[in-house]
Residue, then its C-alpha position, 0 to 999 in steps of 0.5 A: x398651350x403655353x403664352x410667353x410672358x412678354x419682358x417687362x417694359x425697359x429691358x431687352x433681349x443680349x445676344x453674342x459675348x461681352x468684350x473687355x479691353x485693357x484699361x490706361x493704367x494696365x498699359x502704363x505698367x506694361x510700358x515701364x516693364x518693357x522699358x525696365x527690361x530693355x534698359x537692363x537688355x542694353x546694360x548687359x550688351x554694353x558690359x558684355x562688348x566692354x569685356x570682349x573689347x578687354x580680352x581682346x587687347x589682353x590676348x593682343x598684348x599677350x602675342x606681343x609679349x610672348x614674340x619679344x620674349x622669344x626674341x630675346x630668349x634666342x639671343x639669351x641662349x646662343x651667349x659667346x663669350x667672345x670679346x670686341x676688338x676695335x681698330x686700335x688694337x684695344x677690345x671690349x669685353x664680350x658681355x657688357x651690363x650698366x646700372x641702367x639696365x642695358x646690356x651688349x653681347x655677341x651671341x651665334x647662330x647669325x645665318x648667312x643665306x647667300x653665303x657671305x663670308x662673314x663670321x657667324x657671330x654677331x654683336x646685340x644690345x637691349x636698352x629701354x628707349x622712353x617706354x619701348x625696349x629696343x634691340x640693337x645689332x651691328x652689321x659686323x662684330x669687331x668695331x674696325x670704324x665708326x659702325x653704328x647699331x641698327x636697331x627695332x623696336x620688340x615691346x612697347x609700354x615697358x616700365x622697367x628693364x633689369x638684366x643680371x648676371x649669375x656667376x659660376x658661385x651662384x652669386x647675382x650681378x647687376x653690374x658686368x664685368x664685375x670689380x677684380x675678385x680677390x684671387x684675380x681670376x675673372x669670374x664666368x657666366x653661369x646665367x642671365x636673368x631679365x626682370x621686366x616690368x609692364x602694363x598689365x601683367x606687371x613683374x616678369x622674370x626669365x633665367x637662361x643658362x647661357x652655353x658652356x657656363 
């Protein structure tokens, strides 16, 4: 038979496994990486809602461009060469355009749904009012008396507003109608130009053909 040798005096028997935990230097690093990432996390988010704020205003001002261009293309394409007669016998021409960038037409196409017996020609004007560019029309299209415009407001935020002509010679005019030409003829619309300028898109240019020119 075999004796065991009894353990020497001081030492005892282990059982089971040791266990080893996170020391206080571990945790701190862990900490600062979870606070780092959690920074980085909230930076992107607040960049990602400033982006989409943008867009969205971008797309919005977008819509609102292109419904004023619209409009202003509708009148643009319906041009009458038709002058203005006033009470006292006297008329106007039929397009008007100052140094100041405003312009007064009469154009067609102006519906009547109850069957109102009026012409179908009605009289329009564009101006730049402060920042905002106005359309105005008159509920009749010769001035018999002291008929003032009704007017809307299509496109705020404007900087700038040019309308031009161009001449049956090809030749531009931002002063309508013109000095007398030399042969005495009146010169004819050909075109019409717009130049507008505003926030964010900057420049923009439309050329029409107007009918008949």
């Amino acid at each position: 038979m075999h004796s065991i040798a009894p353990l020497p005096a001081g030492r005892h028997r282990v059982r089971g496994s040791s266990q080893k935990g996170f020391t206080l230097i571990e945790i701190l690093v862990a900490l600062f990486i979870f606070s780092v990432v959690g920074m980085i996390s909230a930076q992107l988010l607040g960049r990602t809602l400033d982006a989409y704020e943008v867009l969205e205003d971008r797309g919005d001002r977008l819509s609102q461009i292109h419904r004023a261009m619209f409009v202003v293309q509708r009148d643009m394409l319906q041009y009458q060469d038709r002058a203005v007669r006033t009470a006292s016998g006297d008329s106007f021409p039929a397009l008007m355009i100052g140094d100041e960038g405003s312009l007064e037409m009469p154009r067609g196409g102006w519906r009547t749904p109850l069957q109102r017996p009026r012409s179908n020609l009605q009289r329009v004007a564009y101006r730049l009012q402060g920042e905002n560019l106005v359309r105005a029309y008159w509920p009749v299209l010769d001035r018999l008396g002291g008929e003032e415009p009704l007017t809307q407001t299509i496109l705020e935020e404007v900087d700038d507003l040019e309308f031009f002509v161009i001449d049956e010679q090809g030749e531009e005019h931002k002063i309508w109608p013109p000095g007398p030409l030399a042969e005495g003829a009146p010169a004819r619309v050909a075109g019409l130009i717009l130049r507008i300028s505003m926030s964010p898109i900057g420049i923009v240019e439309r050329v029409w053909e107007v009918p008949n020119g």
